[in-house]
C-alpha positions as CSV (number, residue, x, y, z in Angstrom):
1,X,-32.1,-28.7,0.7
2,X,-33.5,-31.8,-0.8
3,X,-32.2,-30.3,-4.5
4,X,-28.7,-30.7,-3.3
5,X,-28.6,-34.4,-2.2
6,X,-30.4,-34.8,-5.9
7,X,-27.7,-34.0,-7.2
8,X,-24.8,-35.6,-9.3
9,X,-21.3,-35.7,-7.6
10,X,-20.0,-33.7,-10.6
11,X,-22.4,-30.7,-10.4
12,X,-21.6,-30.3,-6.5
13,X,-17.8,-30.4,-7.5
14,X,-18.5,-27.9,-10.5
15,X,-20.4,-25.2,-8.2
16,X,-18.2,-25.5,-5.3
17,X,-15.7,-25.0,-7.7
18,X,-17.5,-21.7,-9.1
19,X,-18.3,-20.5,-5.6
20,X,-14.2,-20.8,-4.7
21,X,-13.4,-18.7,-7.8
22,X,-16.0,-16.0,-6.9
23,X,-15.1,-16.2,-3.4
24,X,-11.5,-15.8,-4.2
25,X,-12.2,-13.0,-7.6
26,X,-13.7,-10.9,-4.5
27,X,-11.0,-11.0,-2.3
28,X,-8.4,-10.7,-5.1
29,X,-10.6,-7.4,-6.7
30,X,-10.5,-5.4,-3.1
31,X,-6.6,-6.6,-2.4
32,X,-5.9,-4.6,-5.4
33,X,-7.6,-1.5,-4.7
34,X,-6.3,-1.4,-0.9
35,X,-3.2,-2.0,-2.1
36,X,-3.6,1.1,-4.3
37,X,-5.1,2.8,-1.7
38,X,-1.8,2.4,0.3
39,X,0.2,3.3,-2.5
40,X,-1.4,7.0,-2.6
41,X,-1.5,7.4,1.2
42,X,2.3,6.0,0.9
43,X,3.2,8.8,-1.9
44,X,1.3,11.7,0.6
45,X,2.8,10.8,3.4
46,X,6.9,10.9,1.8
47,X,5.4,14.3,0.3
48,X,4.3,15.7,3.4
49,X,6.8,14.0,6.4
50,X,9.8,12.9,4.9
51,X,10.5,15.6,2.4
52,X,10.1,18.7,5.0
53,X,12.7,16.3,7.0
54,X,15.4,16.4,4.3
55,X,14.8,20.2,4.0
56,X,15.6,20.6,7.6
57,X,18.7,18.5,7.4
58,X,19.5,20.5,4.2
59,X,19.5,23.6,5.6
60,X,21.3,22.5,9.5
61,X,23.9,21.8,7.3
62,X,24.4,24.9,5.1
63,X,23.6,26.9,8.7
64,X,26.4,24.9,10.4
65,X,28.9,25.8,6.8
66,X,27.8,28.9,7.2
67,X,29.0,29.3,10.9
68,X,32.8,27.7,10.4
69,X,32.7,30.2,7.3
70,X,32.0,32.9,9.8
71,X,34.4,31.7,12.1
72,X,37.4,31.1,10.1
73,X,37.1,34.9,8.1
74,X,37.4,35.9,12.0
């Protein structure tokens, strides 16, 4: 570790610098792809939870029009 006492105040400013922008190009690079990675499991899950959901509702509604239809012709 002798190198880095040798060293000028500039150059340890300069790669501490450089290790910060790495550091932070890293963490910036796999933000990205989780948040894409939430994005598609966000997409699957309205396609396979909430859309059956609305169908239901859909069709409790036209069962329940379809009753007071029933009942009124009677």
């Amino acid at each position: 570790m002798q190198w880095l006492s040798n060293l000028k105040l500039s150059q340890k400013l300069v790669g501490s610098l450089l290790l910060c922008a790495f550091v932070t190009a890293i963490v910036g690079t796999v933000g990205v792809l989780k948040v894409r990675e939430l994005a598609t499991m966000q997409t699957e899950m309205y396609d396979r939870e909430f859309v059956p959901v609305r169908d239901d509702g859909t069709a409790a509604w036209q069962a329940a029009s379809h009753f007071r239809a029933c009942i009124r012709t009677f």
